[in-house]
C-alpha positions, 0 to 999 in steps of 0.5 A, spaced: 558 382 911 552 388 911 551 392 918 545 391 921 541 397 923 535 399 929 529 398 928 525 404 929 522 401 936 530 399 937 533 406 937 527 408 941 530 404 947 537 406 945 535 413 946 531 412 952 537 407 955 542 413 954 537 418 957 536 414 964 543 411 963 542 404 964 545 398 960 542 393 955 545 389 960 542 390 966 534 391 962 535 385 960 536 382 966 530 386 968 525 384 963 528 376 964 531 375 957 539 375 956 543 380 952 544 377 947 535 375 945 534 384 947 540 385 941 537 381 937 529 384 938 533 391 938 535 390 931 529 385 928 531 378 928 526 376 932 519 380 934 520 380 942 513 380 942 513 377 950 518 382 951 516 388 948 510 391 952 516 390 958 520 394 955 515 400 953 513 399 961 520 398 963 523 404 961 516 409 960 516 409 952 508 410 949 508 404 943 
């Protein structure tokens, strides 16, 4: 089984979350979807494309 990796837009948001000490938990009950469907946009398995602007706006990352 291969490790999956960040997509550069992931890692963004993992940096920021350790910066403004938050948990991808709690973001994802901020932007309205589980944890599970943030993991899976973090790492690209699924565009999040109605997530994605919540997120930059959530935790102030310019796109």
């Amino acid at each position: 089984m291969r490790k999956r990796n960040l997509t550069p837009f992931g890692q963004k948001v993992k940096q920021r979350l350790v910066e403004i000490n938050l948990t991808q938990k709690k973001l994802a009950e901020k932007i309205g979807t589980s944890e599970v469907y943030l993991s899976m946009i973090l790492y690209g398995e699924r565009s999040g494309e109605k997530y994605i602007s919540r997120i930059n706006e959530m935790l102030k990352i310019s796109e």
